[in-house]
C-alpha positions in Angstrom: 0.0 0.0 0.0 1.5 3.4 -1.2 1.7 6.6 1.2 -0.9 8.1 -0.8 -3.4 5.6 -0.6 -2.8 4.9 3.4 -3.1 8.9 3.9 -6.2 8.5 2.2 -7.5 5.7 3.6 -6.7 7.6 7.6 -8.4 10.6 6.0 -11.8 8.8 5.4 -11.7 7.4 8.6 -10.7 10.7 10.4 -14.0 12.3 8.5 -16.2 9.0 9.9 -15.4 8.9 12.7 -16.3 12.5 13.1 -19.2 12.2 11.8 -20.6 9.7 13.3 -19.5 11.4 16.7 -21.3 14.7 15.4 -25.0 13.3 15.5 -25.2 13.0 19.2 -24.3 16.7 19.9 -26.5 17.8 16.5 -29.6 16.2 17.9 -29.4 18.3 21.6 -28.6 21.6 19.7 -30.2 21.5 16.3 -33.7 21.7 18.3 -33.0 24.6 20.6 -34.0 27.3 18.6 -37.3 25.3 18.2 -37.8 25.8 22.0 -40.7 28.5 21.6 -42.4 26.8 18.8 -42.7 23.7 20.5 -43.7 25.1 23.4 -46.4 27.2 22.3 -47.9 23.8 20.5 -47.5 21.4 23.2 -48.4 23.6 25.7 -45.0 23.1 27.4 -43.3 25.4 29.6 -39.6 25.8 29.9 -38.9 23.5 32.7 -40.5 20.9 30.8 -39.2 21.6 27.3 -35.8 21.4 29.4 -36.6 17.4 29.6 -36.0 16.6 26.1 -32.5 17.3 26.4 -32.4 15.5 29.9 -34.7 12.3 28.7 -32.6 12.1 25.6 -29.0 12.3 28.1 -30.5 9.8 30.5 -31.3 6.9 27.9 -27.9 8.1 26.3 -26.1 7.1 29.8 -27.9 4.1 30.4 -27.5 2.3 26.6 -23.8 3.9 26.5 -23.2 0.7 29.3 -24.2 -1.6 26.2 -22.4 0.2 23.1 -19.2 -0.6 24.0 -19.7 -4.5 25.2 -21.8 -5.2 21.8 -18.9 -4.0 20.1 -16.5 -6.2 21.8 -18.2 -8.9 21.3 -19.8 -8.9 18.2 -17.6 -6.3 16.1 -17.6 -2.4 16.1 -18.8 -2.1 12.2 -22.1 -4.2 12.9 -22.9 -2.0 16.2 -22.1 1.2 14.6 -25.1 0.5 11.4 -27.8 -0.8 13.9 -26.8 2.1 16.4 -27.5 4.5 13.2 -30.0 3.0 12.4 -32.1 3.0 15.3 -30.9 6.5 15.5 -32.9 7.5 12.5 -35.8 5.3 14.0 -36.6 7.8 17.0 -36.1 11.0 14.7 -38.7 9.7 12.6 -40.7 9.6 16.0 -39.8 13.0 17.0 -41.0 14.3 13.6 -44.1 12.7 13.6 -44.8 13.4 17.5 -48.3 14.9 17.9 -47.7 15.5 21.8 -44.6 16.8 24.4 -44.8 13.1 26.2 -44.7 11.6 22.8 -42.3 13.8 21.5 -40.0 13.2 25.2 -40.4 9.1 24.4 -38.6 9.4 20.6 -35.7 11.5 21.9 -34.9 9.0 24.5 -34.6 6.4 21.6 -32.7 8.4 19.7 -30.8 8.9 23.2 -30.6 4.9 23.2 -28.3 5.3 20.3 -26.8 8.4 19.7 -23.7 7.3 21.7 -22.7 4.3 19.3 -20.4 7.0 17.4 -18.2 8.3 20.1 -18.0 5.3 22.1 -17.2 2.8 19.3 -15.4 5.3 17.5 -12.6 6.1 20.6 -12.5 2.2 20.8 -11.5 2.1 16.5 -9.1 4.5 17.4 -7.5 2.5 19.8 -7.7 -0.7 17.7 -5.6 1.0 14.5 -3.2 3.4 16.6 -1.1 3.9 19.6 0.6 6.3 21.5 1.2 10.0 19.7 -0.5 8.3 16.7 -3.8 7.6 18.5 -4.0 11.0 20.4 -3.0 12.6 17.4 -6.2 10.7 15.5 -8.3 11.7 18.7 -7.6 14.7 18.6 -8.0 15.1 15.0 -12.0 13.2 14.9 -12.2 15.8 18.3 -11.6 19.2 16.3 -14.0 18.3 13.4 -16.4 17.0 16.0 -16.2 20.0 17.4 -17.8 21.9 15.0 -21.0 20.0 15.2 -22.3 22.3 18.3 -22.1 25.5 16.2 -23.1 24.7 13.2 -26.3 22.6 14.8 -28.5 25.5 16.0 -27.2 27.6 13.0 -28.9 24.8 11.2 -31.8 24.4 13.5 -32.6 28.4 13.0 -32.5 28.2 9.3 -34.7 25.3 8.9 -37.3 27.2 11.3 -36.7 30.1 8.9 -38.6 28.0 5.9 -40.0 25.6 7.3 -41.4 23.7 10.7 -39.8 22.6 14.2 -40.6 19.0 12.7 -38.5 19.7 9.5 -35.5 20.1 12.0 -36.1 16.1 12.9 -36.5 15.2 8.9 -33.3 16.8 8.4 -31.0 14.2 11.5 -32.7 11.4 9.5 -31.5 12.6 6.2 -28.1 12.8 8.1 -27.9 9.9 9.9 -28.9 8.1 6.8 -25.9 9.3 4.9 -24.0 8.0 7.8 -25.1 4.6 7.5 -24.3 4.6 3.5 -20.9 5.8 4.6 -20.4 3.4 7.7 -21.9 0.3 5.4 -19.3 1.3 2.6 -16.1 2.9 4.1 -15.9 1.7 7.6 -13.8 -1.8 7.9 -14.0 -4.5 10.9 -11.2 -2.8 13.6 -12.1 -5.7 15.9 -10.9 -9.3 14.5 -13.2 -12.0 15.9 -9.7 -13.8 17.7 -9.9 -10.9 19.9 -13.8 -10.3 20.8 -15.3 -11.2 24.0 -18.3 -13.5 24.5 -21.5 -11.5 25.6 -22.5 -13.0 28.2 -24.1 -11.5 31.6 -21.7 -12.8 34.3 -18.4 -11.9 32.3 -19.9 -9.0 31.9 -20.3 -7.7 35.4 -17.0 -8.8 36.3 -15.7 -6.9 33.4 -17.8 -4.0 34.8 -16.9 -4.6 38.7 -12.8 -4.9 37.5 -13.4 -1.5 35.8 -15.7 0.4 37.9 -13.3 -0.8 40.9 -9.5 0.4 39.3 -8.9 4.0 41.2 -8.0 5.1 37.6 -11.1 5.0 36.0 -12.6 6.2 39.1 -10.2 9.1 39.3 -10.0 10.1 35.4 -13.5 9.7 34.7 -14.6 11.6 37.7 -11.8 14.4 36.2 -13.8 14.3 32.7 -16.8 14.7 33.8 -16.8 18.0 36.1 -14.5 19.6 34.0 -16.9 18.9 31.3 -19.9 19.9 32.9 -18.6 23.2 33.4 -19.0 23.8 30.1 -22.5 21.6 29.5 -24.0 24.1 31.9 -23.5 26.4 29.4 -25.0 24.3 26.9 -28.1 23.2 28.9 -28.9 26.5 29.2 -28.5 28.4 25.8 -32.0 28.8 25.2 -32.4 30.2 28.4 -29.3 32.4 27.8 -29.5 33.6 24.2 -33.2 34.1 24.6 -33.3 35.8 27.9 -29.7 37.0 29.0 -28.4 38.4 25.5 -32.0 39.1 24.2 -31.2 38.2 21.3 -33.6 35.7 18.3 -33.9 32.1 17.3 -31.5 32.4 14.4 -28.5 34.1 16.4 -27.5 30.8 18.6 -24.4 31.1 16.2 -23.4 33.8 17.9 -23.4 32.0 21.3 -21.5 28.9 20.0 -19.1 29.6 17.8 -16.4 31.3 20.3 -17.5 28.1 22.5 -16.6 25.6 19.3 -13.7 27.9 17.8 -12.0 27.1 21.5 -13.1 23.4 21.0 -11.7 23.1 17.5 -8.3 24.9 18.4 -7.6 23.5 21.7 -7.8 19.8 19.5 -5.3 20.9 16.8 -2.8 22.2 19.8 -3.0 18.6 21.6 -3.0 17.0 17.8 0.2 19.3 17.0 2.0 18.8 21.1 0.7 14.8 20.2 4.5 13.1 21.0 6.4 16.3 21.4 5.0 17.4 24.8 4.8 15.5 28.4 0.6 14.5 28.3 0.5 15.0 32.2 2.0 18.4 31.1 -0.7 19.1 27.8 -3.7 18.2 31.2 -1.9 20.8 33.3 -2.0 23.4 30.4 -5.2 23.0 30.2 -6.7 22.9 33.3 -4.4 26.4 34.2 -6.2 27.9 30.7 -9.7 26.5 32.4 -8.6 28.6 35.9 -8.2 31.8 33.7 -11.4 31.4 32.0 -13.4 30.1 35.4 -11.9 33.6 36.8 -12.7 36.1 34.1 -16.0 34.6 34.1 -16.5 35.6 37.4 -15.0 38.7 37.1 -17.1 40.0 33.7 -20.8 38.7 35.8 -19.7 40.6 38.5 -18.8 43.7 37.0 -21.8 44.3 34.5 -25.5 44.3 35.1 -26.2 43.2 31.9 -24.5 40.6 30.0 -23.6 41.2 25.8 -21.7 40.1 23.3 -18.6 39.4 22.5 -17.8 39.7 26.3 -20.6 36.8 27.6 -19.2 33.8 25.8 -15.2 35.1 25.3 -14.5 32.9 28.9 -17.1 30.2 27.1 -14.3 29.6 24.1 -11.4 29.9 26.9 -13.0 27.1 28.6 -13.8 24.7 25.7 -10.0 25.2 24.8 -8.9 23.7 28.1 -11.3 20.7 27.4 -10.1 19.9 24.3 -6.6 20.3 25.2 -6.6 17.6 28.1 -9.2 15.0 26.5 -7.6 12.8 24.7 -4.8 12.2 27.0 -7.2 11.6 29.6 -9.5 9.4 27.7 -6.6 7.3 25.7 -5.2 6.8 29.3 -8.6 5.0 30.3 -8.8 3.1 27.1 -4.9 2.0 27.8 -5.7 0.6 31.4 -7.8 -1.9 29.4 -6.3 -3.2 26.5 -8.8 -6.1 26.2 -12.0 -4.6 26.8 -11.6 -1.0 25.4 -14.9 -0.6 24.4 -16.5 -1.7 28.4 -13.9 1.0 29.4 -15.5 3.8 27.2 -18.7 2.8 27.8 -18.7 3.2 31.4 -16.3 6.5 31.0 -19.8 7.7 29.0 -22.4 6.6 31.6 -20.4 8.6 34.3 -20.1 11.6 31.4 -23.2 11.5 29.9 -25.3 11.0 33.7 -23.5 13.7 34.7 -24.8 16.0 32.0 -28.1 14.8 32.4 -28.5 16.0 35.9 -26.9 19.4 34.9 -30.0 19.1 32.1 -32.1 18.1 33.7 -31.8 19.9 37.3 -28.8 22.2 37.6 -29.2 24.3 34.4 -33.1 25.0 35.7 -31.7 26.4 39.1 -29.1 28.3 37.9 -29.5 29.7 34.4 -32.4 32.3 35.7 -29.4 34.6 36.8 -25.5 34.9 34.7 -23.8 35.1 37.7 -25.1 32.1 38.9 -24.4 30.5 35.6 -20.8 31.5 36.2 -20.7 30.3 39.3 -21.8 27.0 38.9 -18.7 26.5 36.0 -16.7 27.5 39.0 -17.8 24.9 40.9 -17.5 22.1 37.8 -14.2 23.4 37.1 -12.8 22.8 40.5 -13.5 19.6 41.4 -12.3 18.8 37.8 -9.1 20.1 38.8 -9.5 18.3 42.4 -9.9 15.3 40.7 -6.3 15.6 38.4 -4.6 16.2 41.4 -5.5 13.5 44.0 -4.9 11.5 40.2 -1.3 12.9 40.1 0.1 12.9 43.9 -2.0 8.7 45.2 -1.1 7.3 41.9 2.1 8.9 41.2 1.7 7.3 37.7 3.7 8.9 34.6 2.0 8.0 31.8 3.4 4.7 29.4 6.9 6.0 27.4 4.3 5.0 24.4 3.2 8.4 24.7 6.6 10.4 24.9 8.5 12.5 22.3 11.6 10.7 20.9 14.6 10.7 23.1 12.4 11.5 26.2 
């Protein structure tokens, strides 16, 4: 096989493997603009309209436990098309939904399966690549993944432009069809049958008990998912802040997510580019000091004005999302690497503690908090910190340095 066609063969997959990780994020955002329309039909208040994102995170949490096992056992390409596939299932639901509980019922389906991309994905990764290679891939899928939550309401306010809130569900089947083509054609079997695991219940849970018991799992997935909550409260609560906060329309949630994404997309070509030239405990610790400035300015800005506006609101937003991107893939290759032979268990439990997480800032934090900026800002505060808690009782009781694997030539 020639350079060329191996460069273009990592290129396809690079563009997959993003995309199959961008229809989880597209279906949370793409509706929010439809907020007010769907309210005003279903006769929904905000609270309640707040429970398709959580309904949709909490049957994301709970099948994420199965993604990763299935695809252990049985193969990540077969999971991947059924996961799509079902995927496409519960939009058509949404679409045809002619009330909020049946509306709230089709987004947890699609919840069931919107997971399948990320979590399989990381474990592809991990099958083809090692070391710089892998976080270089990661970080790579991460930075075009990372578009996905600015383009999504962007998308969601143009459709409502000509069309109907239902046309924004017609539109993640069209996509998620075009997925499966390109999964059914492009994607090859990662996980050779000599290697996969037999499903069966009681392996299983002592797969599940071996993983949910090593301190760190416990200790990096805890780390993941505050530091990335302080930036989901954000999330949760853009209708609530673009609306409300910045006064501002349906079609302008570009305005609130694009700094956030820009950070997203920059801080994942920095860790692609430092990828084998830079310490990874050192590319965390950059990033969680980039996290402090942003948690602080944050503070600073809701403090000091009585009225939050633009470009000022979301400036600490983009700072934030950098320091995520930067410090993700080291974290989440160093979960993957504790278990070489059931990578896919290991990133489906690191996105049930994730994805739970964000479902209770959904679902009940971002309803307390988001009436008031200040409190928004605090709340990130709060994320961020036991984040960082979490890195450093990581560092000093494990005193681990991460596998030479990961270190630059010579090191």
């Amino acid at each position: 096989m020639t350079t060329r066609t191996r460069a273009i063969g990592y290129r396809r997959l690079m563009f997959l493997l993003a995309g199959l990780s961008m229809f989880g994020p597209f279906a949370i955002d793409t509706i929010f603009p439809a907020f007010p329309q769907i309210g005003a039909e279903f006769g929904a208040d905000k609270i309640l309209l707040q429970q398709s994102i959580s309904s949709y995170l909490f049957a994301y949490a709970a099948m994420s436990l199965v993604h990763g096992p299935l695809s252990d056992s049985l193969g990540r390409r077969p999971v991947m098309l059924w996961g799509v596939a079902l995927f496409a299932l519960g939009s058509v639901g949404c679409a045809l939904s002619t009330s909020m509980p049946m509306l709230l019922f089709f987004r947890a389906v699609q919840g069931l399966s919107a997971g399948v991309g990320m979590i399989v994905g990381r474990a592809v990764i991990r099958d083809l690549h090692t070391g710089p290679d892998a976080q270089r891939l990661m970080s790579q899928v991460s930075m075009i993944f990372g578009i996905a939550p600015a383009i999504a309401p962007i998308i969601g306010g143009w459709i409502l432009g000509w069309g109907h809130w239902r046309d924004i569900f017609w539109f993640l089947t069209a996509f998620t069809g075009l997925l499966f083509i390109a999964v059914f054609f492009v994607l090859r079997e990662s996980h050779l049958p000599a290697f996969r695991s037999p499903l069966r219940l009681k392996p299983l849970a002592t797969s599940y008990r071996s993983i949910v018991s090593d301190r760190v799992f416990q200790k990096l997935s805890f780390v993941c998912a505050m530091h990335f909550a302080g930036f989901f409260i954000y999330i949760a609560s853009a209708p609530e802040f673009v609306l409300h906060h910045l006064r501002m329309g349906q079609g302008d949630f570009g305005w609130f997510f694009a700094p956030a994404i820009s950070g997203l997309v920059l801080g994942a070509y920095l860790s692609s580019y430092l990828a084998g030239r830079v310490h990874p405990d050192r590319q965390v610790n950059l990033g969680f000091w980039i996290g402090g400035v942003a948690v602080v300015l944050n503070l600073l800005y809701n403090y000091v004005v009585t009225s939050v506006s633009l470009p000022w609101a979301v400036i600490p937003l983009g700072l934030y999302s950098l320091s995520i991107a930067l410090a993700f893939p080291v974290l989440n290759l160093k979960i993957l690497d504790e278990f070489p032979y059931a990578r896919g268990g290991a990133s489906s439990l690191q996105a049930f503690v994730s994805t739970a997480m964000n479902a209770v800032v959904a679902g009940v934090a971002s309803p307390l908090v988001s009436g008031a900026t200040h409190s928004l800002a605090w709340a990130m505060a709060v994320f961020f910190l036991l984040g960082l808690i979490g890195w450093m009782w990581y560092r000093r009781s494990s005193g681990e340095v991460l596998t030479s694997s990961y270190m630059p030539a010579g090191s």
